[in-house]
N, C-alpha and C positions, 0 to 999 in steps of 0.2 A: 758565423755571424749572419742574420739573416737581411738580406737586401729588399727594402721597403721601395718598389715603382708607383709614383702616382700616377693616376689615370687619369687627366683633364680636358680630355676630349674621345668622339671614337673615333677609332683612326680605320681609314680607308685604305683598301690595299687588293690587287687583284691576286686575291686568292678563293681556296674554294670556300663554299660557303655548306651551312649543313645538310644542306640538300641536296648534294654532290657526295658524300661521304661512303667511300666503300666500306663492307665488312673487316673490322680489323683481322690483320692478316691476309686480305684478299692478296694482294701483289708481294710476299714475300719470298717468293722463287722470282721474281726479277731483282728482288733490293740487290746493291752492291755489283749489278751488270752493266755492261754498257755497249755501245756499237750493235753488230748482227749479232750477239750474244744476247743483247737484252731484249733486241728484238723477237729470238724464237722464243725466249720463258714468258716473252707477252704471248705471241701465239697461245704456248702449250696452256696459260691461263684462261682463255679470252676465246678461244676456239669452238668451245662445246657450249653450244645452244641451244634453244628452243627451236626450232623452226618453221614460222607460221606458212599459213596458206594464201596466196596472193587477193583471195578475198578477203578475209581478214587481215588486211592492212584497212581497208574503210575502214571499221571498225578502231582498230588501233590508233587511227590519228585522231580519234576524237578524244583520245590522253594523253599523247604524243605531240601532238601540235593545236591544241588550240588556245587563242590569246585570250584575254582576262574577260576580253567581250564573249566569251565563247563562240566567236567564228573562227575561221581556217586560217590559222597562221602562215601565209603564203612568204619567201624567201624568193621568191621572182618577180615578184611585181608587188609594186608600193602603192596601189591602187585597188587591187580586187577587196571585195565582201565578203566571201564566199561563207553560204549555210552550211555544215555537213547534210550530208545526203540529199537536200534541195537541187544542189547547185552540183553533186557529182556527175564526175566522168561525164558522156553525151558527147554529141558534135560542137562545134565551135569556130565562130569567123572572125573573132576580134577578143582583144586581152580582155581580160572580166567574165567570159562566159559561162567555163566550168571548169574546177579543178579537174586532178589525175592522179597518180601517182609515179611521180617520179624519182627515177633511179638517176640519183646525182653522180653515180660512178658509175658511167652509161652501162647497160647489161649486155650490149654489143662486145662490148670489151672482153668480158668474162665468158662471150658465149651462151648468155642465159643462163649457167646454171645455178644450180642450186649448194649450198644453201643463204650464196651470196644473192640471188633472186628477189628475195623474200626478207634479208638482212633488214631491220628499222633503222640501224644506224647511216645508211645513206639513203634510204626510202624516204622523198616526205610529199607531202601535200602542195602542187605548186598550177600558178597557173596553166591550163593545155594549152592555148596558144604560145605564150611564150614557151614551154616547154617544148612544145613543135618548133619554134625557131631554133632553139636550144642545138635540139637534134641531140647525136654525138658528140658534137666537137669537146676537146678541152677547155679545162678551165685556164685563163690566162689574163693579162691585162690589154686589152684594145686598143689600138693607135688611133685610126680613124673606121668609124663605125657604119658596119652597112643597113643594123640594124637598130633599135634604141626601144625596150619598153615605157610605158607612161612617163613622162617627169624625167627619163635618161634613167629611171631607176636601172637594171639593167642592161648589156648590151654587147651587139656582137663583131666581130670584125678580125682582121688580121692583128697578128699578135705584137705588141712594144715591146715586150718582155724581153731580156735577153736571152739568148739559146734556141729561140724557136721562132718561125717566121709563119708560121698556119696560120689558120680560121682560129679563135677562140670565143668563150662564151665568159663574160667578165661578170660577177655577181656585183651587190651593191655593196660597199667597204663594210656596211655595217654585220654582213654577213661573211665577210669572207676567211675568218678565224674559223667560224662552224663548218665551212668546206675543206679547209684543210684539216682542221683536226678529223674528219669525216672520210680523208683519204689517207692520212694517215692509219688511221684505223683500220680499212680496208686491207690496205698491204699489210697490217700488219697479224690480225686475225685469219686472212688465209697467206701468210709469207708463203708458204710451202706450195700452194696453188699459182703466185703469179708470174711463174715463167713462162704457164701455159697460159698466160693473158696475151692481148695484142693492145696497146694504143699509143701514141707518141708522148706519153705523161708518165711511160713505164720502160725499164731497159733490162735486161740481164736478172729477173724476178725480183725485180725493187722498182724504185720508182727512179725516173732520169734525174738528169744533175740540173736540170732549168725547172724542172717539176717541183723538187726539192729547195732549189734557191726559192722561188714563188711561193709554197707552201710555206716555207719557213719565214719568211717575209710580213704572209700572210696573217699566217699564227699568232706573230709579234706584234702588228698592230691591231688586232683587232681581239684582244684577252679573252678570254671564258667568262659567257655570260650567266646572267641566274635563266635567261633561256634553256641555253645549253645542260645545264646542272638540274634544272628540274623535269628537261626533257629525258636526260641520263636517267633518273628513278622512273619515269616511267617504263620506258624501255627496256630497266633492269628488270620491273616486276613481270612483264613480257616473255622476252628471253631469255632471263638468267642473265645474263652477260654487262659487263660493261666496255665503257671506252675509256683506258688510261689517259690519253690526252686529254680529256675532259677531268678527270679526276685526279689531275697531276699536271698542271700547267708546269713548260718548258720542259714535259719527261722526250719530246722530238728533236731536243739538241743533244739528249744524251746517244740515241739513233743514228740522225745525220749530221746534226749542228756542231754548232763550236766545244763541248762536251762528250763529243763518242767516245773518248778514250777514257773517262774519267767513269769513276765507279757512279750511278746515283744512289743517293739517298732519299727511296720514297718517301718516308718521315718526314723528308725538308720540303718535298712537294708540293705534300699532302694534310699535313699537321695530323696526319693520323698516325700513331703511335705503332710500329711494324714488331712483330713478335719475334724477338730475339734468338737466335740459336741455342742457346742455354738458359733460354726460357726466363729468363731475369728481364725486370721491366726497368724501367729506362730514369724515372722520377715518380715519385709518391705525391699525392694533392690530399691535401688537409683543408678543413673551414675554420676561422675561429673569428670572433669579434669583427664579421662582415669583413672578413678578407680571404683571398685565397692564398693559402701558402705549396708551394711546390718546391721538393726537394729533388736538386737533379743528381743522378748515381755517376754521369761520368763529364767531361769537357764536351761541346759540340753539340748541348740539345736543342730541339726547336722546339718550340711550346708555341702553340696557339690556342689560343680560348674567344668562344663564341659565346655570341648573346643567343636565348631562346628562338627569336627572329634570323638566326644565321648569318648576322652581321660579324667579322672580323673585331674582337675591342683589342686583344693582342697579337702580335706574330714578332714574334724575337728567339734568337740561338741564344743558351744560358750554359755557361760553365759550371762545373760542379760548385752544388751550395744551395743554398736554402733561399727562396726569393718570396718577399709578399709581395700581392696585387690589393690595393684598397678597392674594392669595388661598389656600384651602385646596390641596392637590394633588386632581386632578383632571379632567375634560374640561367645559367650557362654552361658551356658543353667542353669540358678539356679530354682530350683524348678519349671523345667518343663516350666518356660520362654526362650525366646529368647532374649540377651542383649547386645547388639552392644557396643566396644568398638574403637574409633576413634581418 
């Protein structure tokens, strides 16, 4: 029998949106892993890149990061203008001067090398002076601050955080989901490289347990934005690569969170439909008389369906069976199709 859902509103929901959307099949040597297992088949997916030249980051942030005004999308200071190339690099004595490029996962740490160097996914365009204040230190939340960009947007000081008592460098909340998924990433695209790392944010080639509590903290409140998600394609078109955190909100509790033991199911992540071992697909999508009909093959599926714009109109798990969606007319994207509604 088939189940008729009315649609009477779009429903809002912090998921990915279609401009986050990996190649179906991209993450299917991690489905079904979890803990430092899921960890290394993210490596072995996510590893092999492009590898730009540290001039050609100019270049790159100008698809990479800039806002709808087409200036510099700066994440350290809630006051700069910045031109590209007007306003790059150069000397500087006060916030607002001139961007740089900076390495959010200090290259001190790594030693400089390559091909974390050069990596976009923690490179971005930020103010020099604050980023001079910045220095090294980690990331963490501040008790009382010795230093404070424009407005308090940023700032730096000994750490409140539990587990660690240093200097930290505290971004502004609005940002501080895109740092940790950003370190996540890091550790987990070179795992096999960060033993030979040094910083107090890292322990035993992983990341520490105050590091992890922060991040995870982090990640939680502050979701995947359509920043993040359309910074992700550009990046992808760059070096080949993505960043599963971005393209799978909560896949870092399957990692270090409340989740590492449990298997994930990118599918439930990602609403992107993961190619089966036996090659058998998971539900059929039919159109008839402006509605979508979707037949699921087993118990446990998740079905998302997008508007053309990448707005979320469904996200729900369906049991085997036949289910319609009355929909608006229009074009919408289920499992990475296109489905014209008329």
């Amino acid at each position: 029998m088939k189940k008729t859902l009315l649609i009477l509103t779009w429903l809002s929901y912090a998921v990915p949106s279609l401009f986050a959307q990996a190649p179906t099949g991209y993450y299917d040597n991690a489905n079904g892993k979890c803990g430092q297992t899921l960890r290394s088949a993210l490596e072995g997916i996510i590893s092999s890149h492009e590898q730009e030249s540290y001039s050609a980051l100019w270049t790159d942030f100008r698809s990479t990061d800039a806002r709808s005004d087409g200036k510099v999308w700066d994440m350290y200071s809630g006051t700069s203008n910045f031109t590209f190339g007007t306003d790059q690099a150069g000397n500087y004595s006060k916030e607002g001067d001139v961007y740089n490029r900076e390495h959010s996962f200090p290259k001190s740490w790594f030693n400089g090398a390559t091909p974390m160097y050069t990596d976009l996914y923690h490179l971005y365009p930020t103010d020099g002076y604050v980023n001079g204040r910045r220095s090294n230190y980690p990331f963490g939340e501040v008790g009382t601050a010795t230093y404070t960009s424009n407005e308090g947007f940023s700032k730096l000081g000994a750490a409140s955080n539990s587990g660690y008592s240093g200097i930290v460098f505290e971004p502004n909340d609005m940002y501080k989901g895109d740092f940790a998924r950003t370190y996540f990433y890091m550790v987990t695209c070179y795992a096999s490289k960060v033993s030979s790392w040094s910083c107090d944010m890292l322990s035993s080639g992983d990341l520490s347990q105050w590091a992890i509590d922060l991040l995870l903290k982090w990640s939680k409140q502050d979701p995947v934005s359509d920043k993040e998600r359309n910074r992700i394609e550009a990046v992808y078109k760059i070096q080949g690569n993505r960043n599963p955190f971005i393209d799978c909100p909560g896949l870092e509790q399957y990692i270090w969170g409340s989740s590492k033991t449990s298997p994930v199911d990118i599918s439930a992540l990602t609403g992107i439909i993961s190619t089966p071992a036996d090659a058998n697909v998971k539900y059929r999508v039919s159109v008839s008389s402006g509605q979508i009909a979707i037949e699921a093959y087993s118990d446990n599926t998740p079905i998302v369906i997008y508007d053309i714009a990448g707005r979320t109109v469904i996200r729900m798990v369906i049991n085997k069976g036949e289910y319609v969606y009355p929909l608006q007319k229009g074009m919408y994207i289920v499992g990475g199709k296109k489905i014209l509604i008329n």
